[in-house]
N, C-alpha and C positions, 0 to 999 in steps of 0.2 A: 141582312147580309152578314155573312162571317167575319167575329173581329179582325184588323187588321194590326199583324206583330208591326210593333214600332219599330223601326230602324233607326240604331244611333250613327251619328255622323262621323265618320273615321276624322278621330281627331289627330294633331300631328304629336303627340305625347308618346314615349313611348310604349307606354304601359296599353295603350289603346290601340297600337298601332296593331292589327290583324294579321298585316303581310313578317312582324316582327315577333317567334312563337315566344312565350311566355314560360316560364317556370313556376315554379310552388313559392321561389325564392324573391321573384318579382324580377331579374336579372336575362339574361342570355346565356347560352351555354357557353357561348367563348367566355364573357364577364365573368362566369362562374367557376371557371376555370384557371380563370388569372386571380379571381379573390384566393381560390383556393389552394395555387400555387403562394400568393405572397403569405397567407397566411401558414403554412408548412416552411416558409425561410424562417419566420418569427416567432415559429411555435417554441415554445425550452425545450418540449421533450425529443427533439428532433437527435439528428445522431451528433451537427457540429456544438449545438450548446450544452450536450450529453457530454461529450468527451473537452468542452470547455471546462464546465464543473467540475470532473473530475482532475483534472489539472488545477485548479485551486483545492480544491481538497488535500490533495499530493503536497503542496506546497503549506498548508494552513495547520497539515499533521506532522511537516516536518518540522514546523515552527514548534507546536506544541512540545513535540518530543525534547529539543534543545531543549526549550525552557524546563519541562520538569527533568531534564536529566541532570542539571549545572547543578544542584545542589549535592548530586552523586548519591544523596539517599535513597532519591527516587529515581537512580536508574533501571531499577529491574522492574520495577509497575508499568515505568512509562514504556517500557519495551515489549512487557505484553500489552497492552494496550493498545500501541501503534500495529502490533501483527494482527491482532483481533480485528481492528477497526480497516486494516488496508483486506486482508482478507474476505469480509462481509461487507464491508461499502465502496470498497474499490473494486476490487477484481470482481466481486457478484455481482455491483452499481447497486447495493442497496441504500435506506436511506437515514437520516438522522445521523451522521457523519461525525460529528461533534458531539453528541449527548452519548455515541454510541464509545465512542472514545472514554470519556470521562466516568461513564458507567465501567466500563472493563477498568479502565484505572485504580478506583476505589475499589474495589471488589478485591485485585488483587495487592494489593498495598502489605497483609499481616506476612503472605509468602514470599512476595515481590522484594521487598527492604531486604532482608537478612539472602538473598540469593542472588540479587544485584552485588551489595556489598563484597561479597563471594565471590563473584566471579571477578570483579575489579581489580581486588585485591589478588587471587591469583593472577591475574592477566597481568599485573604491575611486576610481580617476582618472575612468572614467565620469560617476560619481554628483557625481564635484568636478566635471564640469565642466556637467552638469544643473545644479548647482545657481548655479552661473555665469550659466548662461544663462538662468534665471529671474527672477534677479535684474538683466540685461541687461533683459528683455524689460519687466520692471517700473517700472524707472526709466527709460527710452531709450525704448521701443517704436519703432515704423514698422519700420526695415533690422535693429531686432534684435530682433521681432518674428517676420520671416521665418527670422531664422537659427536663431531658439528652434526652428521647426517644422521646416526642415532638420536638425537636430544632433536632434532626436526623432526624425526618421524612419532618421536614419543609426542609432538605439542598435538598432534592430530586428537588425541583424546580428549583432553582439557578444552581444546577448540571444538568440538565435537558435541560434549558437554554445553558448553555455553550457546552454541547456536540453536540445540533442541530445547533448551529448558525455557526459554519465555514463551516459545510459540506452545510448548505443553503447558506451563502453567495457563495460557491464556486460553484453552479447552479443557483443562480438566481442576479441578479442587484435589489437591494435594497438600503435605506438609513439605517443607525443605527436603527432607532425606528423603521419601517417597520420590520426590521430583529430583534430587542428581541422581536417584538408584535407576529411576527410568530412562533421564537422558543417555546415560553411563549405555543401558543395555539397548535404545535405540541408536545408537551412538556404532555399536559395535555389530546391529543386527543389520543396520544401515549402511555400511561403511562406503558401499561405494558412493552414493547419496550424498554422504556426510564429505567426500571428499569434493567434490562438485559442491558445494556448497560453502565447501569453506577458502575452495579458489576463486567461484562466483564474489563472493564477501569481499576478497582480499581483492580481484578487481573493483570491483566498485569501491571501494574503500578507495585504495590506489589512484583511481581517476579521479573520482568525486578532489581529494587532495593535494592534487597536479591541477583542478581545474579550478580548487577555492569554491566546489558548487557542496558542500560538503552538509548540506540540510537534503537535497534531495537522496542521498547514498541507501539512507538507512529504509527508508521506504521503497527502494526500489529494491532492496537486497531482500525486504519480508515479503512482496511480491512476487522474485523470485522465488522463493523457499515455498 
């Protein structure tokens, strides 16, 4: 007689259970569906610990920045720097965040120093002489009244200047002069740009110091730019 196929005995397990289909996974399809749902809440890469990350980021580069800027030598490196690194690891989501910082940092330090310095020190006489002319305009008014509004319209330049030259040094290798002769002429070939940009600044400046939140300003102003 012809062998006889063994039959095994439906056991109550459910791996065995016949009326219960089986996967490749050893699971059920609803089971696999709920791993794979929990498993996409607790994945990193997903979109909320994607945009968690970057929110410490935002916050870990605007610490960085204070600290290398307090000594005021290093304001102009750490300002390219922080554009560099918000530009490529923020707004692209790339990655190395930190290394990528510190790298643009040193890199730009021999052009950075003497162009930071520069513009501080004009922004320091600038601002003395804003405030001159406030005070002109306030007690005197009429002829210096107009000149308030002339010497405003004239800071758009210098303001103009200083907002392109980090984000240029931190794309391109230039000397000093190379780099004010360029912002000078993006400055001017740009202007309407340049002028949004530099009331974008002046708000965020403005609130960021109404609001004492004044580490996040700067990285949200090279973002915007």
């Amino acid at each position: 007689p012809a062998p006889q196929t063994p039959v095994l005995p439906l056991l109550p397990f459910p791996w065995y259970n016949v009326s219960r289909p089986i996967t490749d996974t050893g699971l059920c399809p609803g089971e696999r569906v709920s791993l794979m749902g929990l498993r996409g809440i607790f994945d990193p890469e997903n979109g909320f610990f994607r945009t968690l990350s970057r929110m410490v980021d935002v916050v870990g580069l605007s610490l960085l920045w204070v600290a290398l800027s307090l000594p005021l030598v290093t304001f102009g490196p750490a300002c390219a720097a922080l554009y560099h690194t918000v530009t490529h690891c923020v707004v692209r989501q790339g990655d190395s965040t930190y290394l990528t910082f510190f790298r643009s940092f040193r890199a730009n330090l021999r052009v950075g120093i003497p162009a930071g310095l520069l513009v501080l020190a004009a922004g320091a006489l600038l601002l003395q002489g804003y405030q001159i002319m406030v005070l002109a305009a306030n007690s005197v008014g009429g002829g210096a009244l107009a000149m308030y509004g002339c010497y405003c319209a004239a800071l758009i330049v210098p303001a103009g200047v200083s907002c392109w030259a980090f984000p240029l040094l931190s794309r391109f290798q230039m000397g000093l002069g190379h780099l004010l002769v360029t912002s000078f002429q993006v400055t001017l070939r740009h202007l309407p740009q340049t002028l949004l940009l530099i009331l974008k600044g002046g708000e965020l400046f403005g609130e960021s110091f109404a609001c004492g939140s004044f580490l996040d300003a700067r990285v949200s102003f090279f973002a915007a730019a």
